[in-house]
PAMIFI-463969 format. One line per field, with one value per residue: x, y, z of N, C-alpha, C in turn; residue in one letter; residue number from 1. Coordinates in steps of 0.02 Angstrom, whole numbers. Layout:
residues N
nX X	... .
nY Y	... .
nZ Z	... .
caX X	... .
caY Y	... .
caZ Z	... .
cX X	... .
cY Y	... .
cZ Z	... .
kolmar A	... .
gumar NUM	... .
This chain:
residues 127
nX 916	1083	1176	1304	1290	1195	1268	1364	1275	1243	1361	1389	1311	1318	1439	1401	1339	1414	1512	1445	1389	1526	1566	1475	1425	1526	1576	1476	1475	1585	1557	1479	1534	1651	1660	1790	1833	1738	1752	1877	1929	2029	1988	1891	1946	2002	1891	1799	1867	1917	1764	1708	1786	1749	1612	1636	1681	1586	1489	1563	1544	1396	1373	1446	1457	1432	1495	1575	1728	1828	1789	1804	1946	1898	1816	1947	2007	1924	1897	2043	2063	1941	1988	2096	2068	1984	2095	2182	2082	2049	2191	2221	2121	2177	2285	2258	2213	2110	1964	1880	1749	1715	1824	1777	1659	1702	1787	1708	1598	1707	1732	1610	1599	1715	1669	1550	1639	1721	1630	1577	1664	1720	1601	1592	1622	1750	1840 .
nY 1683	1630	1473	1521	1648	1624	1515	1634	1731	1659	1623	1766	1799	1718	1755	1888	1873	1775	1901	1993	1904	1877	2014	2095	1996	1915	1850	1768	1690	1619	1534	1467	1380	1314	1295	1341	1424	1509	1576	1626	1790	1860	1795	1894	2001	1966	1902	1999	2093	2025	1995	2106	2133	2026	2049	2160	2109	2015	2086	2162	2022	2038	2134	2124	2092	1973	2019	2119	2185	2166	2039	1897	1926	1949	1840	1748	1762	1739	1609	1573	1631	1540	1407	1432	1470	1331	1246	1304	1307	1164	1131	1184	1109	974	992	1037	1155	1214	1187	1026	1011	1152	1135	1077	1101	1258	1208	1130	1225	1343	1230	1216	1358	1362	1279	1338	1486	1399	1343	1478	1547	1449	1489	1610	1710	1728	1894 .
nZ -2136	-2152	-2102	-2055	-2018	-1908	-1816	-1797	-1724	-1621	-1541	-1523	-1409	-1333	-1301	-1240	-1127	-1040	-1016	-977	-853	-806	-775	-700	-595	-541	-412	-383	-473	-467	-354	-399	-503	-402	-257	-185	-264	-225	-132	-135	-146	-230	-375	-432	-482	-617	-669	-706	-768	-862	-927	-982	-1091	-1152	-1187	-1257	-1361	-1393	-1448	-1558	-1645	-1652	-1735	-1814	-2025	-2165	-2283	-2212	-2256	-2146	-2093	-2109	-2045	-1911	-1873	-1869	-1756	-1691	-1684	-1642	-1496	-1430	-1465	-1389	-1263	-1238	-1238	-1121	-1037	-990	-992	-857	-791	-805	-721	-586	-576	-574	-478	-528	-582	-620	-714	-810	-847	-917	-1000	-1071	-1112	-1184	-1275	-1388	-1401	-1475	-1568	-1623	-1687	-1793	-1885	-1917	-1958	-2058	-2142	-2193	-2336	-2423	-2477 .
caX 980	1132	1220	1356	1246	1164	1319	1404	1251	1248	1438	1400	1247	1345	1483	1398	1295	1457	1563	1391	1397	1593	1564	1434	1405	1592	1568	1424	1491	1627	1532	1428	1608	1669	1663	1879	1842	1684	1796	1947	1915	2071	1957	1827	1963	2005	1822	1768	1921	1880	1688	1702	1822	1708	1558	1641	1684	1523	1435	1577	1531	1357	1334	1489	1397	1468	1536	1614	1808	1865	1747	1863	1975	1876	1809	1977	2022	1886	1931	2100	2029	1908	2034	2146	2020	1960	2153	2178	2027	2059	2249	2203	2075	2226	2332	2231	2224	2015	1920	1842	1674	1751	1863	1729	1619	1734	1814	1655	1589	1754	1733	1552	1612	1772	1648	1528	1668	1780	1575	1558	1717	1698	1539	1618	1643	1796	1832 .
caY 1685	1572	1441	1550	1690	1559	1515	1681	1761	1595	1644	1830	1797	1676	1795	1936	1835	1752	1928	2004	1872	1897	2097	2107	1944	1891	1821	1736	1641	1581	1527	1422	1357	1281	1319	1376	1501	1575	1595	1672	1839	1873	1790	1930	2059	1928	1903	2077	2116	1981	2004	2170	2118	1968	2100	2191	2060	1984	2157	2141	1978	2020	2193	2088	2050	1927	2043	2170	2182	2125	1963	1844	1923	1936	1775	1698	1789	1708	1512	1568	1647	1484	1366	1443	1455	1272	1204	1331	1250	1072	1109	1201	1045	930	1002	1031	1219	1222	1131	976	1041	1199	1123	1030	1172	1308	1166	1138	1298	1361	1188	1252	1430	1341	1253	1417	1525	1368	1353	1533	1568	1408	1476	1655	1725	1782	1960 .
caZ -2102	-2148	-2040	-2031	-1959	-1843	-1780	-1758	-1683	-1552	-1517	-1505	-1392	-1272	-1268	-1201	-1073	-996	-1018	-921	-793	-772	-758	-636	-547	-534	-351	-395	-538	-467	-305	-449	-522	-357	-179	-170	-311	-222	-76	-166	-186	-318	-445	-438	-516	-681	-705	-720	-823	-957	-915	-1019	-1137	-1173	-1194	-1299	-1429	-1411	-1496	-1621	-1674	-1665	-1766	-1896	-2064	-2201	-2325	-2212	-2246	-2095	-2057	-2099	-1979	-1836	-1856	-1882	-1710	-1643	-1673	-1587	-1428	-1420	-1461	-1334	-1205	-1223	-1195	-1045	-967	-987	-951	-796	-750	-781	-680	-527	-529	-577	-459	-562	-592	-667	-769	-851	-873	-929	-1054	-1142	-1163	-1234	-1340	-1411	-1437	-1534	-1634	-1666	-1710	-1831	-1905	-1947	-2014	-2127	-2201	-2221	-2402	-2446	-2510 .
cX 1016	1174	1268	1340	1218	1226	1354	1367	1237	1307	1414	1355	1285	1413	1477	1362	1354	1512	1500	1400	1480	1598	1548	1412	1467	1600	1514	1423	1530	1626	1484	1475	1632	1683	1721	1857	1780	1709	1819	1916	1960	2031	1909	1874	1982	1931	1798	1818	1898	1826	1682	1724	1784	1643	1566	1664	1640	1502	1460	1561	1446	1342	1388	1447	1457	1521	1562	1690	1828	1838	1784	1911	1961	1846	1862	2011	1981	1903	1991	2090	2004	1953	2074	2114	1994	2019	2171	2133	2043	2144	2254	2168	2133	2282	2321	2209	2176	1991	1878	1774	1694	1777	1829	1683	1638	1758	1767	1617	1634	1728	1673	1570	1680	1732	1617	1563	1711	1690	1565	1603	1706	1649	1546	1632	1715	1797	1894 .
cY 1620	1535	1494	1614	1672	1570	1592	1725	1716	1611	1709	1836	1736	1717	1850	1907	1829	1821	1971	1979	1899	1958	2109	2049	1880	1815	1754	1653	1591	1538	1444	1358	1313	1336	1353	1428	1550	1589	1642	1721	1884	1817	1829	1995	2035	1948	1953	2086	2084	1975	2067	2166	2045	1992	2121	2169	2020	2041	2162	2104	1986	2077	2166	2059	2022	1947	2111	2144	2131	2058	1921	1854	1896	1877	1720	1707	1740	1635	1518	1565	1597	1432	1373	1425	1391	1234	1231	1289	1178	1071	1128	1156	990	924	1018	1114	1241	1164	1087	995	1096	1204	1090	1073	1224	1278	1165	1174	1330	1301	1206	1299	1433	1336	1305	1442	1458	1367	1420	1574	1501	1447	1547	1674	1763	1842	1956 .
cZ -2117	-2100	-2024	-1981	-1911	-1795	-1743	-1700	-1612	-1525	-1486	-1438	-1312	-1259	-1222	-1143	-1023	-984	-968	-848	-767	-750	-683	-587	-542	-458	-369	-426	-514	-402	-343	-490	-491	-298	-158	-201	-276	-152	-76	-209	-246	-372	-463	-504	-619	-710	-752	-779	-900	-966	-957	-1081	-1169	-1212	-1259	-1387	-1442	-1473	-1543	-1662	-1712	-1711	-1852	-1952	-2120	-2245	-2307	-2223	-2207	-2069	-2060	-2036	-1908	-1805	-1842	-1813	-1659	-1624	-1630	-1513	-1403	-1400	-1389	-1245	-1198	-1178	-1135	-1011	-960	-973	-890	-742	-742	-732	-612	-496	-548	-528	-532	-606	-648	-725	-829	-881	-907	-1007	-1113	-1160	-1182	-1283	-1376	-1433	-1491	-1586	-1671	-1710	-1771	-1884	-1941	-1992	-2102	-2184	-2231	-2286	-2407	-2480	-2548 .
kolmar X	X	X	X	X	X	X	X	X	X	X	X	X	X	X	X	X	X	X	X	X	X	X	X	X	X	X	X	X	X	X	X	X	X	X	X	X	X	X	X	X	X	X	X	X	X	X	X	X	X	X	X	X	X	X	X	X	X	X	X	X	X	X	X	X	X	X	X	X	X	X	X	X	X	X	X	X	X	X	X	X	X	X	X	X	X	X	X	X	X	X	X	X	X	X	X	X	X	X	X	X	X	X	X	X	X	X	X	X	X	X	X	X	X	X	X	X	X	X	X	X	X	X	X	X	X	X .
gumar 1	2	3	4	5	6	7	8	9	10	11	12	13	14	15	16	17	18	19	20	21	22	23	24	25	26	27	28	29	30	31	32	33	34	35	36	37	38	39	40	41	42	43	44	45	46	47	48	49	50	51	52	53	54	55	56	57	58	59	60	61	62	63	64	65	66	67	68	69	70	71	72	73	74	75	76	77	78	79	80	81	82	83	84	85	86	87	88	89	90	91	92	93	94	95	96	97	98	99	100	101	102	103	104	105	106	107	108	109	110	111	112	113	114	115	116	117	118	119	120	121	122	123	124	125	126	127 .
């Protein structure tokens, strides 16, 4: 197995875990997050929502092999999503609307799943 398979199956493998956790143990999570969010039960209906949608692009990533068609895509999909999700968290922590803890946590596992996914596209072959 090549880095790039390393990597993507480490991405695909932490996506479905955290899109798992967001599904079915929404409350839980965000109880684990900070004490406001395991309060506030409008964060249970987000979770779940992108807890599926997290799932379901995990199993993409992970059944994706080097020289299908679309890999480049979906990998190049992926650095966005990551990317996006790292500055959400850390602009959400700057601005006061993640408890601390959260914002710190959320930040650097988006930043990890940036690096995975900017890692696996790198090592990608073009078609």
């Amino acid at each position: 197995m090549n880095t790039g398979d390393l990597t993507r199956t480490a991405l695909a493998a932490i996506r479905i875990f955290n899109g798992a956790v967001g599904l079915f143990a929404a409350r839980r999570m965000a109880a684990q997050l900070g004490g406001e969010l395991g309060e506030d039960k409008r964060f249970v209906y987000p979770a779940r929502m992108f807890g599926i949608r997290t799932i379901v692009l995990g199993v993409d990533l992970l059944t994706l092999r080097a020289n299908d068609p679309g890999a480049r895509r979906v990998l190049q999909q992926a650095v966005l999503i990551h990317a996006s999700d790292t500055a959400s968290a850390a602009y959400a922590g700057w601005r006061g609307e993640l408890p601390a803890k959260a914002a710190k946590f959320t930040t650097a596992v988006s930043a990890v799943n940036t690096a995975l996914a900017v890692v696996s596209l790198a090592t990608c072959r073009r078609q």
